[in-house]
C-alpha positions, 0 to 999 in steps of 0.5 A, spaced: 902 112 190 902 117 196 899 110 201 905 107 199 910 113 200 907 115 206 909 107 209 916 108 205 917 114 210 915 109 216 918 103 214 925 106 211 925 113 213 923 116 206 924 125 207 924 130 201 927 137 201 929 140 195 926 136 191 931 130 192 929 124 196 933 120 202 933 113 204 934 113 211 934 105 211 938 102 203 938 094 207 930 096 207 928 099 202 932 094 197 929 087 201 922 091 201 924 092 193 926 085 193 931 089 189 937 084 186 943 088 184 946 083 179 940 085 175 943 092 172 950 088 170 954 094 175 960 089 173 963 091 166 967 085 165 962 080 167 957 085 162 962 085 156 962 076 157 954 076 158 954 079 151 959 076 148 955 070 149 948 072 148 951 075 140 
């Protein structure tokens, strides 16, 4: 765990204080995470309809 913290901190600018974390570089940190925001459904109506479909 602190390898990995310690190389977000160089490749995306991680810093602590106050026991809150910042993420300097977002773009990077979510290409590194291969993060896909269609995946939490953010949108409620396509989330509602998703539903609807599934029940």
């Amino acid at each position: 765990m602190n390898r990995t913290v310690m190389a977000l901190k160089g490749l995306v600018g991680l810093s602590f204080a106050g026991g809150r974390v910042q993420v300097d570089n977002w773009p990077a940190l979510a290409h590194i995470g291969a993060y896909d925001d269609g995946y939490l459904m953010l949108d409620k109506d396509a989330a509602a309809q998703e539903w609807a479909s599934i029940s």
